[in-house]
Structure formats: structure tokens, C-alpha cells
MDTraj code that builds the backbone (N, CA, C; nanometers):
import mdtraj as md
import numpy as np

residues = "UNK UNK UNK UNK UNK UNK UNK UNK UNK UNK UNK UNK UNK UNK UNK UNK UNK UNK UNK UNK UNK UNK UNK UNK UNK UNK UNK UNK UNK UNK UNK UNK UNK UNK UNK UNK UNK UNK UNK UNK UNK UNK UNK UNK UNK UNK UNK UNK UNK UNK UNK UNK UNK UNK UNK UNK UNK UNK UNK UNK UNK UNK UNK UNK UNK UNK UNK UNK UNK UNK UNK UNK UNK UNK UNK UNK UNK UNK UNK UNK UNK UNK UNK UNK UNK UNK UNK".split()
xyz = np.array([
    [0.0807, -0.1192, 0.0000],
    [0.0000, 0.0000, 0.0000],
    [0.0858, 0.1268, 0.0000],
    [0.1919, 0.0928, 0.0417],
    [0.2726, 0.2347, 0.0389],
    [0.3202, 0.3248, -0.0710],
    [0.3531, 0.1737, -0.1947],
    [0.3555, 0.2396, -0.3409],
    [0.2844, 0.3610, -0.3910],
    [0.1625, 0.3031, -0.3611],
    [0.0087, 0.3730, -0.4059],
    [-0.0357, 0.4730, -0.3165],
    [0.0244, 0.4842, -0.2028],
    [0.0037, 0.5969, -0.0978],
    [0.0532, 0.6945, -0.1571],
    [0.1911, 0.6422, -0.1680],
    [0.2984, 0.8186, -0.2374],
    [0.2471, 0.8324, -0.3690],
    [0.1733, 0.7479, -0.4775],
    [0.2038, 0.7801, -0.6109],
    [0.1353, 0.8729, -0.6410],
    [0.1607, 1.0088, -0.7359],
    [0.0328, 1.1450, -0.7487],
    [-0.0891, 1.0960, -0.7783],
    [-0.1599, 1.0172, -0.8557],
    [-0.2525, 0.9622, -0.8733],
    [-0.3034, 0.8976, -0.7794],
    [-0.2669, 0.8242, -0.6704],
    [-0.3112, 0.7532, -0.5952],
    [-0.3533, 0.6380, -0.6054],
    [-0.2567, 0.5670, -0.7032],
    [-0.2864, 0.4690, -0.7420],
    [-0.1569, 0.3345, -0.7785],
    [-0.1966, 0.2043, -0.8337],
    [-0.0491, 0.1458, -0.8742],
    [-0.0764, 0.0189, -0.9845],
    [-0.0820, 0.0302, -1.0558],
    [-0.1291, -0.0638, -1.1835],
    [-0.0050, -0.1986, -1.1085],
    [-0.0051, -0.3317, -1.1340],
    [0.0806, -0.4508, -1.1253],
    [0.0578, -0.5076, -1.2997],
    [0.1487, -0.5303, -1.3426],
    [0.0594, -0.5992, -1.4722],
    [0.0734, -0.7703, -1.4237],
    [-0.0467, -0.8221, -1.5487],
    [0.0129, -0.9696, -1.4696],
    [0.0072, -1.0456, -1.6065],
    [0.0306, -0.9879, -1.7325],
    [0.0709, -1.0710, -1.8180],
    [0.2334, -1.1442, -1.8539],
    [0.1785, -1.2732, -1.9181],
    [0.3370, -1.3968, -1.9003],
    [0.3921, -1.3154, -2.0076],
    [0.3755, -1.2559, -2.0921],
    [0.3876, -1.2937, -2.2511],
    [0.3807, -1.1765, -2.3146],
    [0.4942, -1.1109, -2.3730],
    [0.4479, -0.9943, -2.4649],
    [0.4077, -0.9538, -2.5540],
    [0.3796, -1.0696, -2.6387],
    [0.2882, -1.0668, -2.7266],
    [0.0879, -1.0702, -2.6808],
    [0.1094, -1.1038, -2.5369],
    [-0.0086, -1.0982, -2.5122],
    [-0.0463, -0.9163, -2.5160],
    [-0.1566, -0.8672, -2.6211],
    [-0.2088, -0.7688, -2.6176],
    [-0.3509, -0.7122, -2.5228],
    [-0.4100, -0.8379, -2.4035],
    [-0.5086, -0.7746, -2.3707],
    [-0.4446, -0.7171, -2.2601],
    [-0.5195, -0.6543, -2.1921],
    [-0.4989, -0.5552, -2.0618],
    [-0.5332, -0.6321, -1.9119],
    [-0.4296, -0.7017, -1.8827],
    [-0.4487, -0.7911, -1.7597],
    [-0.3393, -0.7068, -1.6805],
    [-0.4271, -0.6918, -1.5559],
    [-0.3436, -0.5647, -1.4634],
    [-0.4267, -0.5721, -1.3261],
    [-0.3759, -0.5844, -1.2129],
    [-0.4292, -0.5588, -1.0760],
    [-0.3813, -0.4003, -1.0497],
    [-0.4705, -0.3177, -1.0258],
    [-0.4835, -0.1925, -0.9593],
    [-0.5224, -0.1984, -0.8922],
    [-0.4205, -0.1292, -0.7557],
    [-0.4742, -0.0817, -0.6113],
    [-0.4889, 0.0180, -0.6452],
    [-0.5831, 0.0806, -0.5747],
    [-0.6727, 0.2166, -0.5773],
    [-0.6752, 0.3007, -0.4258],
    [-0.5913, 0.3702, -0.3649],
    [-0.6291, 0.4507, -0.2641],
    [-0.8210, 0.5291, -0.2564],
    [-0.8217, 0.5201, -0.1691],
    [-0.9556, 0.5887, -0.1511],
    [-1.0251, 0.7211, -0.1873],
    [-0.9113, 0.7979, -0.2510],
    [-0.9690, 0.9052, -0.2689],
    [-0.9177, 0.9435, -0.4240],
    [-0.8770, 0.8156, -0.4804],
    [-0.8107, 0.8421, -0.6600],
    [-1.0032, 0.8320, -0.7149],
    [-0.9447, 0.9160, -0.8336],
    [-1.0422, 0.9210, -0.9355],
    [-1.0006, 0.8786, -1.0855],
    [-1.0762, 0.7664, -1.1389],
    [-1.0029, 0.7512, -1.2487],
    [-1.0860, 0.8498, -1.3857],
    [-1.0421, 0.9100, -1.4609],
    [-1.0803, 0.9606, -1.5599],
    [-1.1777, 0.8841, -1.6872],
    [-1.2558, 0.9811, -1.7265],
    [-1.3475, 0.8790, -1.8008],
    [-1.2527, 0.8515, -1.9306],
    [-1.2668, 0.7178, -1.9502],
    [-1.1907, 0.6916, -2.0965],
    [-1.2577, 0.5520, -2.1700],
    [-1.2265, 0.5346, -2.2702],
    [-1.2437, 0.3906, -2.3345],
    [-1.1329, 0.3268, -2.3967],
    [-1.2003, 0.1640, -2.3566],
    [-1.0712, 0.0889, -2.4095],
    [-1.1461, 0.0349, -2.5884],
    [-1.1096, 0.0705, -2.6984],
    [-1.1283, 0.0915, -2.7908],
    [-1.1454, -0.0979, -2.8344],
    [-1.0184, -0.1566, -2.8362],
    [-0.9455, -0.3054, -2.8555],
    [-1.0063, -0.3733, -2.7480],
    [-1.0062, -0.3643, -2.6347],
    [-1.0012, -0.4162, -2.5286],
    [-1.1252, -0.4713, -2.4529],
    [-1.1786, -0.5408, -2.3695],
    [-1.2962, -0.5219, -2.2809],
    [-1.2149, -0.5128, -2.1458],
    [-1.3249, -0.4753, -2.0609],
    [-1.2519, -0.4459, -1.9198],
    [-1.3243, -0.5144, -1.8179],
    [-1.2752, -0.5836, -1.7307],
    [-1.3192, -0.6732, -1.6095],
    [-1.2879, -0.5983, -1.4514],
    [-1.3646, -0.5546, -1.4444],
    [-1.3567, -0.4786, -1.2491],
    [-1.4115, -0.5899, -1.2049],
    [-1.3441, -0.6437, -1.1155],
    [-1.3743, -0.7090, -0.9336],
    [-1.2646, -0.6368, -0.8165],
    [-1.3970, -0.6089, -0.7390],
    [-1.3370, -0.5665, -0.6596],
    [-1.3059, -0.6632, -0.4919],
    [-1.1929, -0.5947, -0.4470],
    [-1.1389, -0.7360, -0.3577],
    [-1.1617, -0.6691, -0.2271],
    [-1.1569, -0.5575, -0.2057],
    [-1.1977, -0.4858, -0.0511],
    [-1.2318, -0.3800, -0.0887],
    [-1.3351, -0.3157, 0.0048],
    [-1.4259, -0.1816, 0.0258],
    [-1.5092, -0.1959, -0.0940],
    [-1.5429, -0.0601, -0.1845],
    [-1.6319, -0.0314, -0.1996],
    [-1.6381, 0.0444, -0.3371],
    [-1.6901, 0.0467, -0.4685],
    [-1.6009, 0.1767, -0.5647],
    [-1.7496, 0.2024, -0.6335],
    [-1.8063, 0.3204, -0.6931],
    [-1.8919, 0.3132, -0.7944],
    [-1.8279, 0.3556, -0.9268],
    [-1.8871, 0.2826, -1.0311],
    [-1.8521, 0.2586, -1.1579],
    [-1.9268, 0.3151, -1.2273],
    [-1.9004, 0.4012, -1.3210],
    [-1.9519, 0.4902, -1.4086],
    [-1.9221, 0.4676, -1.5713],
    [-2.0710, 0.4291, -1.6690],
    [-2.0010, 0.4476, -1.8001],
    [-2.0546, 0.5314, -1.8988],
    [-2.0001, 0.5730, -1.9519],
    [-2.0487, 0.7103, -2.0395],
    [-2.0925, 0.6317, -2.1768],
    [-2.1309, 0.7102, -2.2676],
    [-2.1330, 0.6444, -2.4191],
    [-2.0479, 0.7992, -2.4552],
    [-2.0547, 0.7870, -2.6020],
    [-1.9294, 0.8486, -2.6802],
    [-1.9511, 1.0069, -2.6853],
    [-2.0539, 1.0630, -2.6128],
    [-2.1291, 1.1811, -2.5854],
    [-2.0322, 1.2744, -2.4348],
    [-1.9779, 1.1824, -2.4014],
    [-1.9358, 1.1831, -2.2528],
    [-2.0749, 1.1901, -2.1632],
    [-2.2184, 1.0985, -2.1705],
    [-2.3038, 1.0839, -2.1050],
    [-2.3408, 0.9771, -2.0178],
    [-2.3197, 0.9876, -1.9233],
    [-2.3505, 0.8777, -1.8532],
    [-2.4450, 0.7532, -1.8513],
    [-2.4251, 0.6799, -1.8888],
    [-2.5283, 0.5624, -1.9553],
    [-2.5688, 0.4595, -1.8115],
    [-2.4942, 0.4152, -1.7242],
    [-2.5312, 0.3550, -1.6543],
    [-2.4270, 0.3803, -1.5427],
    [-2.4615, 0.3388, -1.3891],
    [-2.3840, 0.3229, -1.2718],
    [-2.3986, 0.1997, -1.1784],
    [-2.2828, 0.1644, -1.1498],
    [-2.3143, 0.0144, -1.0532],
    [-2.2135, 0.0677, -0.9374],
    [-2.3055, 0.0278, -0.8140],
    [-2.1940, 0.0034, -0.7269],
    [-2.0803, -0.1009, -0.6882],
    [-1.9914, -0.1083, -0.6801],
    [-1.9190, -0.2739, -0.6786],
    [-1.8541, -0.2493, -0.4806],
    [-1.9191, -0.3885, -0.4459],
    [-1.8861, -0.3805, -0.3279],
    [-1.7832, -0.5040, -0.2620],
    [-1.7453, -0.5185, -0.2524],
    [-1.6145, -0.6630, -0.1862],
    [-1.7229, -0.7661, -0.1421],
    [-1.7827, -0.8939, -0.1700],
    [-1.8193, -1.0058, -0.0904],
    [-1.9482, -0.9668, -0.1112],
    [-2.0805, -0.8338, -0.1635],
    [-2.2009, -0.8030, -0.1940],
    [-2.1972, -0.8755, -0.3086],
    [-2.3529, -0.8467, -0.3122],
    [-2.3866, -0.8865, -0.4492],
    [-2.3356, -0.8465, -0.6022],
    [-2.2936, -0.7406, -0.5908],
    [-2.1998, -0.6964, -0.7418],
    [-2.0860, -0.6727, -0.6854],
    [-2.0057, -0.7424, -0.6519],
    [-1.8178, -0.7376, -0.6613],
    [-1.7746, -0.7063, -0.7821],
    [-1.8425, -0.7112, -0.8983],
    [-1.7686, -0.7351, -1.0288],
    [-1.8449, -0.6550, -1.1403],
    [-1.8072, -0.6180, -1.2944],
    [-1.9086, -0.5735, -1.3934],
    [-1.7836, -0.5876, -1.4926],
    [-1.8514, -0.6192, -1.6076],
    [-1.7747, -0.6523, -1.7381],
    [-1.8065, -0.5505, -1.8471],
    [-1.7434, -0.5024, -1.8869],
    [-1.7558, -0.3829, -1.9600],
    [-1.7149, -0.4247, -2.1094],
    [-1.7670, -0.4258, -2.2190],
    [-1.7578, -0.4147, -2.3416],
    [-1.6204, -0.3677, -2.4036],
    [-1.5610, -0.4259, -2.5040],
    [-1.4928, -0.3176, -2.5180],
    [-1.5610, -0.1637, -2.6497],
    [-1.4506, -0.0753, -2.6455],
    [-1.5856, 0.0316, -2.6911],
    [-1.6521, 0.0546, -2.6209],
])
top = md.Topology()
chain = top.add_chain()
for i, resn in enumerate(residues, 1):
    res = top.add_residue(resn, chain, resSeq=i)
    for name in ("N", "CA", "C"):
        top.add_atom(name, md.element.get_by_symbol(name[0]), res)
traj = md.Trajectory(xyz[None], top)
């Protein structure tokens, strides 16, 4: 946690791919409590949130920058997790 304490973002990506030819986006991020991640899209990619402790809400826009839907993801609740499209 200390990585991600000092980092300006407040945050610390791990990647956890074997292989560099592997192109998807396999990565554990710790998240301090008070980081915000910026709205963006993964174009190539789909994206998998589970979350492993506390608490985060998840926000996705469509290409308007409008908010299309929100989930809460909670550790061990009923939505720990949401799978996001890629695009």
C-alpha cells in the first residue's frame, strides 16, 4: 500500500501478463480511496472490475461523454464485479 500511498494519482497498476505478445490488458490496480479515475475507453479491449476490498462506484459514459449507466461494486455483496464491453 505504500507504493500507491505516495504515487500522485493515488494509485499502482501490477501488470500480470506472461507474454508480450499478449495484447489484452491484464493488470491488478490498487486504488487509494480518494483516486479518481478519468473517463476513458478501451477501444481493442474489454474491461473486467472485481473488486477485492471496500467499496467503488462505476460509471459508463457512451461516446457523448453521457452517462449511460452506474453500478456500485462492493467486496463479498452482491456486485463485486461488472464486465464492460470493449468500446
Amino acid at each position: 500500500m505504500q507504493k500507491q500511498a505516495e504515487a500522485p494519482r493515488r494509485r499502482m497498476n501490477y501488470d500480470l501478463k506472461i507474454a508480450s505478445e499478449d495484447s489484452s490488458q491484464k493488470m491488478f490496480n490498487v486504488l487509494m480511496c480518494d483516486t479518481e479515475i478519468p473517463i476513458h475507453r478501451h477501444t481493442d479491449t474489454s474491461e473486467t472490475v472485481v473488486i477485492c476490498r471496500s467499496t467503488i462506484k462505476k460509471e459508463l459514459y457512451d461516446a457523448q461523454r453521457h452517462k449511460t449507466a452506474e453500478f456500485i461494486l462492493r467486496a463479498g455483496g452482491d456486485c463485486p464485479a461488472v464486465q464492460v464491453p470493449k468500446g
